[in-house]
Kinemage of the C-alpha trace (Angstrom):
@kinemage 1
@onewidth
@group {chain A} dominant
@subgroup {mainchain}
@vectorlist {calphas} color= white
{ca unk a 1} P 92.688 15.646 75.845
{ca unk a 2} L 92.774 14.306 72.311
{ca unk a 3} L 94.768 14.888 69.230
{ca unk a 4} L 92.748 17.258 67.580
{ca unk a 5} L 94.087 15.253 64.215
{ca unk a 6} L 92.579 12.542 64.910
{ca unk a 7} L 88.619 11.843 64.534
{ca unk a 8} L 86.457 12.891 67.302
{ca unk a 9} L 84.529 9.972 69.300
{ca unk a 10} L 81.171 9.547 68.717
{ca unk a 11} L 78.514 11.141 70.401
{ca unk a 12} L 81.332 13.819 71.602
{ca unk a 13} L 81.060 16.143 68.385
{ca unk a 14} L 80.390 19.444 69.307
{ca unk a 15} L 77.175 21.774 68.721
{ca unk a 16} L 77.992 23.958 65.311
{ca unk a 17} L 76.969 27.536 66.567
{ca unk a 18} L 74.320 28.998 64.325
{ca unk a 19} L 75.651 31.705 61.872
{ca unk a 20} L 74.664 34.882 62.709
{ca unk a 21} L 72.292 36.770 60.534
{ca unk a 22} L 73.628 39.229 58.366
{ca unk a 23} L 71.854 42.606 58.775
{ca unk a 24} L 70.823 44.089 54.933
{ca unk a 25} L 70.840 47.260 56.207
{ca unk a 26} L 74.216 46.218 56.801
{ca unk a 27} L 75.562 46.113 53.842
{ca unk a 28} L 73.255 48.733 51.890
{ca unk a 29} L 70.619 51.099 52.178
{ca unk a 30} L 68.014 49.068 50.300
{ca unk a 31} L 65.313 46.874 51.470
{ca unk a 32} L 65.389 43.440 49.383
{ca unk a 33} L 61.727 42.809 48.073
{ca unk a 34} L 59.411 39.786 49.848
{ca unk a 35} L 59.891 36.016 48.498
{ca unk a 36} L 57.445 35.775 45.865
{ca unk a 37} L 54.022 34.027 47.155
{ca unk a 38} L 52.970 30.596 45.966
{ca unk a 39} L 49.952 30.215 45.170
{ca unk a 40} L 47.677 28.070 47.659
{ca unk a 41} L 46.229 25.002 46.614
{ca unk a 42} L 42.857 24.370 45.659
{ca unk a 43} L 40.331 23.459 47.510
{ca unk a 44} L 38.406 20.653 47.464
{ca unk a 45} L 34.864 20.945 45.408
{ca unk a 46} L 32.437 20.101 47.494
{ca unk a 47} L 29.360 17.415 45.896
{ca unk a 48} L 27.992 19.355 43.025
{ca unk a 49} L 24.776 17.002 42.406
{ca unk a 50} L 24.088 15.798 46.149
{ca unk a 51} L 25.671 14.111 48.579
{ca unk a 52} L 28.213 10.690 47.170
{ca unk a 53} L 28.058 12.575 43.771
{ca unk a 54} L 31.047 14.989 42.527
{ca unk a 55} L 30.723 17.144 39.485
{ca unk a 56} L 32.121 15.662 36.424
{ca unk a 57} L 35.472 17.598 35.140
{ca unk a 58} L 35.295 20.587 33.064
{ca unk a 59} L 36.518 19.942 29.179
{ca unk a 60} L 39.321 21.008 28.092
{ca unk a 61} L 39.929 24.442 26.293
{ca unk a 62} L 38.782 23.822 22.477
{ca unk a 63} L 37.527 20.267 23.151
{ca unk a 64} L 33.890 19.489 21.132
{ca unk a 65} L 31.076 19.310 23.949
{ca unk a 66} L 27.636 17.610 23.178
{ca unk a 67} L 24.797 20.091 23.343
{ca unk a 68} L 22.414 19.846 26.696
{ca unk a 69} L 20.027 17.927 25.924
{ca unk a 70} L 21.269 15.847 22.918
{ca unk a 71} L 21.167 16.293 19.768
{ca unk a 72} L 17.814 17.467 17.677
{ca unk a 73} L 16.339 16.068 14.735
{ca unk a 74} L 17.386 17.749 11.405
{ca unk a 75} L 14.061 19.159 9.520
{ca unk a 76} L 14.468 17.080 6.435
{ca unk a 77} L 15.080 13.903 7.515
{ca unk a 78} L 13.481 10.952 6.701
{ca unk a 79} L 10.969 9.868 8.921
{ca unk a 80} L 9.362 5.975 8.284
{ca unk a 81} L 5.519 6.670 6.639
{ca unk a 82} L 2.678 6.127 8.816
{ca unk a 83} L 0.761 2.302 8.020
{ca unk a 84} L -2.114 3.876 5.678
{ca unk a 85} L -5.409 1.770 7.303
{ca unk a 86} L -6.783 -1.132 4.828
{ca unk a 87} L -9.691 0.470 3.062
{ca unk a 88} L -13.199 -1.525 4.198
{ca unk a 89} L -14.472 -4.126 1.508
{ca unk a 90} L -18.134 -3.725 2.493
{ca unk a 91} L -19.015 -2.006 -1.021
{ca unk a 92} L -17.329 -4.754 -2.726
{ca unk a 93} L -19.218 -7.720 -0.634
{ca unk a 94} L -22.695 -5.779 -1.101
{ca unk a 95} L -22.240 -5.847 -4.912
{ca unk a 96} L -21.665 -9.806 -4.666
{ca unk a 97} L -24.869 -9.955 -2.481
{ca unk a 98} L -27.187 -8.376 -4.962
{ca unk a 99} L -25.782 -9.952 -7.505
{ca unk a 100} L -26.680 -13.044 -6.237
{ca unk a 101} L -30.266 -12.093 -5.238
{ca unk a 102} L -30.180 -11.219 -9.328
{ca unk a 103} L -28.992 -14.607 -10.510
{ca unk a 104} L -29.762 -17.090 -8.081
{ca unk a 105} L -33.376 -15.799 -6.104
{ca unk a 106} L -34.829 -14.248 -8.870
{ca unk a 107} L -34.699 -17.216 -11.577
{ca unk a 108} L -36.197 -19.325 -8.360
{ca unk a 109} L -38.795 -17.185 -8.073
{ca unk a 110} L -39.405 -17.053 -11.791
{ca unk a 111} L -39.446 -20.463 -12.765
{ca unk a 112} L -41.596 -21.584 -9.918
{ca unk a 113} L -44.326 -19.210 -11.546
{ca unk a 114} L -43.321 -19.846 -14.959
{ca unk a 115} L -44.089 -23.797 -14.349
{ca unk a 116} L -46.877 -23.279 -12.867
{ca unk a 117} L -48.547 -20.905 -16.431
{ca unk a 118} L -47.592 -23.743 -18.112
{ca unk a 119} L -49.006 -26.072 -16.065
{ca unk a 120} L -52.710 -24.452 -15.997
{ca unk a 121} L -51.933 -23.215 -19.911
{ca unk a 122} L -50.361 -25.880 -21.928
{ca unk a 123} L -51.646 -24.155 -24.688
{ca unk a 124} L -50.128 -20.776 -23.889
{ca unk a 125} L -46.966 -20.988 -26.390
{ca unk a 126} L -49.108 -21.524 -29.361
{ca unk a 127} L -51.618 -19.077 -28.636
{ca unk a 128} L -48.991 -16.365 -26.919
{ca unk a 129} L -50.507 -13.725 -29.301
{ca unk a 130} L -54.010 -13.584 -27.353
{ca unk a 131} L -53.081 -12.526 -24.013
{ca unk a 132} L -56.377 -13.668 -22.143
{ca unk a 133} L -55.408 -16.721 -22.238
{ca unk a 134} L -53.146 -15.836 -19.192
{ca unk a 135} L -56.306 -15.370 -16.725
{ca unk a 136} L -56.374 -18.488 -15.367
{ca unk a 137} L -52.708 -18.001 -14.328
{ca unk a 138} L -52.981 -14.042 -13.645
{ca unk a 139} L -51.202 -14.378 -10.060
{ca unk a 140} L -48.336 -16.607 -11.211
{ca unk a 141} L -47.799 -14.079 -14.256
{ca unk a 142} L -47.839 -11.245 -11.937
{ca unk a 143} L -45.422 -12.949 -10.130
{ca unk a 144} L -43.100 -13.601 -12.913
{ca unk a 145} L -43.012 -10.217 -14.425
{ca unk a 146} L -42.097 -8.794 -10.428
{ca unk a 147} L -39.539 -11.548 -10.339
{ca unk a 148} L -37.934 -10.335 -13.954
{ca unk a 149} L -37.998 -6.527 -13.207
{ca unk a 150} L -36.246 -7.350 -9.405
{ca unk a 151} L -33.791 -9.262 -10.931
{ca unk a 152} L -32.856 -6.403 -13.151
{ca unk a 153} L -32.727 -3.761 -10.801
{ca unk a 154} L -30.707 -5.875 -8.287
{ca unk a 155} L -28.669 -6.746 -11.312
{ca unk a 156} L -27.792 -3.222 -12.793
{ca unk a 157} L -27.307 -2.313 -8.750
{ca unk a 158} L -24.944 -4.860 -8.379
{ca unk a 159} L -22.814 -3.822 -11.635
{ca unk a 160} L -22.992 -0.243 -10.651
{ca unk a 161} L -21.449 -1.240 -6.859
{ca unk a 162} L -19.426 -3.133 -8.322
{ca unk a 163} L -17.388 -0.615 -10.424
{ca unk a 164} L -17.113 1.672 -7.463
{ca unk a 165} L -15.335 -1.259 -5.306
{ca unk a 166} L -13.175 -2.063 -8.121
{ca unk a 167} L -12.387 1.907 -8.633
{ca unk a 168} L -11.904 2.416 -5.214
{ca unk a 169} L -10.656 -1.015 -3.766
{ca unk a 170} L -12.906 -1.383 -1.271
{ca unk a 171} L -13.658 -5.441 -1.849
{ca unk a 172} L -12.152 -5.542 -5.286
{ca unk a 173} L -12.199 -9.501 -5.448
{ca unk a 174} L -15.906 -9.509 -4.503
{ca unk a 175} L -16.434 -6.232 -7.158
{ca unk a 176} L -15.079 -8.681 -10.204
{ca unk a 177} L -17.202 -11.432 -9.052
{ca unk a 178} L -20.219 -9.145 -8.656
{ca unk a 179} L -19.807 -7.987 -12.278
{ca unk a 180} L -19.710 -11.563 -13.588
{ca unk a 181} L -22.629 -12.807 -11.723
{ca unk a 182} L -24.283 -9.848 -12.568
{ca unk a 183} L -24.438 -10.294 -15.590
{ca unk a 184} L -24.739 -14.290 -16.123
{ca unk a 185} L -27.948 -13.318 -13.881
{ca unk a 186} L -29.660 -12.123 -17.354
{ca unk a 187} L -29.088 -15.895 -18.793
{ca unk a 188} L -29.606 -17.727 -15.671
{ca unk a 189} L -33.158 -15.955 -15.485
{ca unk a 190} L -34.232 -16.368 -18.849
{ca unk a 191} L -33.172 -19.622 -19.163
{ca unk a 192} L -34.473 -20.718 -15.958
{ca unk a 193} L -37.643 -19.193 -16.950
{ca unk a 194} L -38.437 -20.659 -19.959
{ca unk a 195} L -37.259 -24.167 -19.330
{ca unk a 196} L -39.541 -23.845 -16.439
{ca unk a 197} L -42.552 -23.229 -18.827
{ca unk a 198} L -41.948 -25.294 -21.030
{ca unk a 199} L -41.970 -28.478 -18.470
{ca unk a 200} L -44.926 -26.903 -16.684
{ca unk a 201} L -46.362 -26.754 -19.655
{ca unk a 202} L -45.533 -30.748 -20.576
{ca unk a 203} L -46.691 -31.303 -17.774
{ca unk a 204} L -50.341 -29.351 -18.278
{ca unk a 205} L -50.956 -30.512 -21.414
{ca unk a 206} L -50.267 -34.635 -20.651
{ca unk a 207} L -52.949 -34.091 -17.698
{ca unk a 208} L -55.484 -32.259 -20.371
{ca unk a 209} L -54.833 -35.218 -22.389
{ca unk a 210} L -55.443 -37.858 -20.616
C-alpha cells in the first residue's frame, strides 16, 4: 500500500481509461455537419519539355510577359543604307586614251610626213600658192592631211567622253585630263607640224645647194 498523498513510483502510474464518446444523438436531435475538407496538395508537374527539363513557372497575375517570339521591328525605323557600288571609270580612262592618240600619235605621224615635204620641196613655203609643187611629195601629203583630220576626230571624241565621265563620274580625274589634252592636242599638232617642215625643209634646200 502507499499513501495515496504521496507521488506514485515510477513506472507504477496507472493506465488513464479513455473517455467515453459522447453520443450527439445524445444530447439533441441534430446531426452536426462533416469537418470541412482540406484541400489535397498538388501534384507534382511532370517534365513539360522532355525528360531533366521542368516547365518554367507561370507569371504572376498582371505581370508584363515578352511576346513569343520576341519582339518585331517597328515599320519606320531606321534601317543603315545599303553601300551604293562605285560607279566604273572606264568612260573616263577611254576619253584620256583618245586624247592621247590626238596629241601625242597624231603630231608623230604628222611631222614625220611634214619633214619629209620639206625635205623633197625646200621650195614649197615660198611657192605654197601653186599646189603642184606637192607631187613629188603626194604620199607624205596624203599622209599628213589623214594624220590632221584623225587627230581631230579623236580629239573632239575625246572632249565629248570626257564631259559624260565628268557628268556622270565614271573616271572623273581621267575626264579633266582628257579635256586638257584634248585640247593642247590642236597646238601640239600644229606646232609639231610645222616645225617639222620647216627643218625638213632646211634640210632639202642645203642638199639642193650644195
Amino acid at each position: 500500500m502507499t499513501d495515496p498523498q504521496l507521488p506514485p513510483p515510477p513506472g507504477a502510474v496507472p493506465p488513464v481509461p479513455p473517455a467515453t464518446p459522447v453520443s450527439p444523438q445524445s444530447t439533441s436531435g441534430a446531426v452536426p455537419p462533416p469537418p470541412p475538407a482540406y484541400p489535397a496538395a498538388p501534384a507534382p508537374a511532370g517534365p513539360a519539355g522532355g525528360y531533366g527539363q521542368t516547365a518554367p513557372p507561370a507569371a504572376p497575375p498582371g505581370a508584363y510577359q515578352v511576346p513569343v517570339g520576341g519582339y518585331a521591328a517597328p515599320s519606320g525605323a531606321y534601317a543603315v543604307p545599303e553601300t551604293a557600288s562605285k560607279p566604273s571609270g572606264v568612260l573616263g580612262f577611254l576619253a584620256l586614251g583618245l586624247s592621247l592618240l590626238a596629241a601625242v600619235v597624231m603630231p608623230v605621224i604628222g611631222g614625220v610626213n611634214a619633214f619629209e615635204i620639206g625635205r623633197r620641196i625646200p621650195q614649197g613655203i615660198s611657192t605654197a600658192s601653186d599646189l603642184r609643187i606637192f607631187s613629188p611629195a603626194r604620199d607624205q601629203v596624203l599622209w599628213a592631211e589623214l594624220s590632221f583630220w584623225g587627230g581631230t576626230v579623236l580629239g573632239i571624241a575625246a572632249i565629248v567622253l570626257g564631259i559624260i565621265a565628268i557628268r556622270k563620274r565614271q573616271g572623273r580625274g581621267a575626264g579633266i585630263a582628257a579635256l586638257i589634252v584634248a585640247v593642247l592636242g590642236a597646238v601640239i599638232f600644229f606646232v609639231a607640224v610645222f616645225t617639222a617642215f620647216a627643218i625638213g625643209g632646211a634640210a632639202g634646200y642645203a642638199t639642193f645647194t650644195s
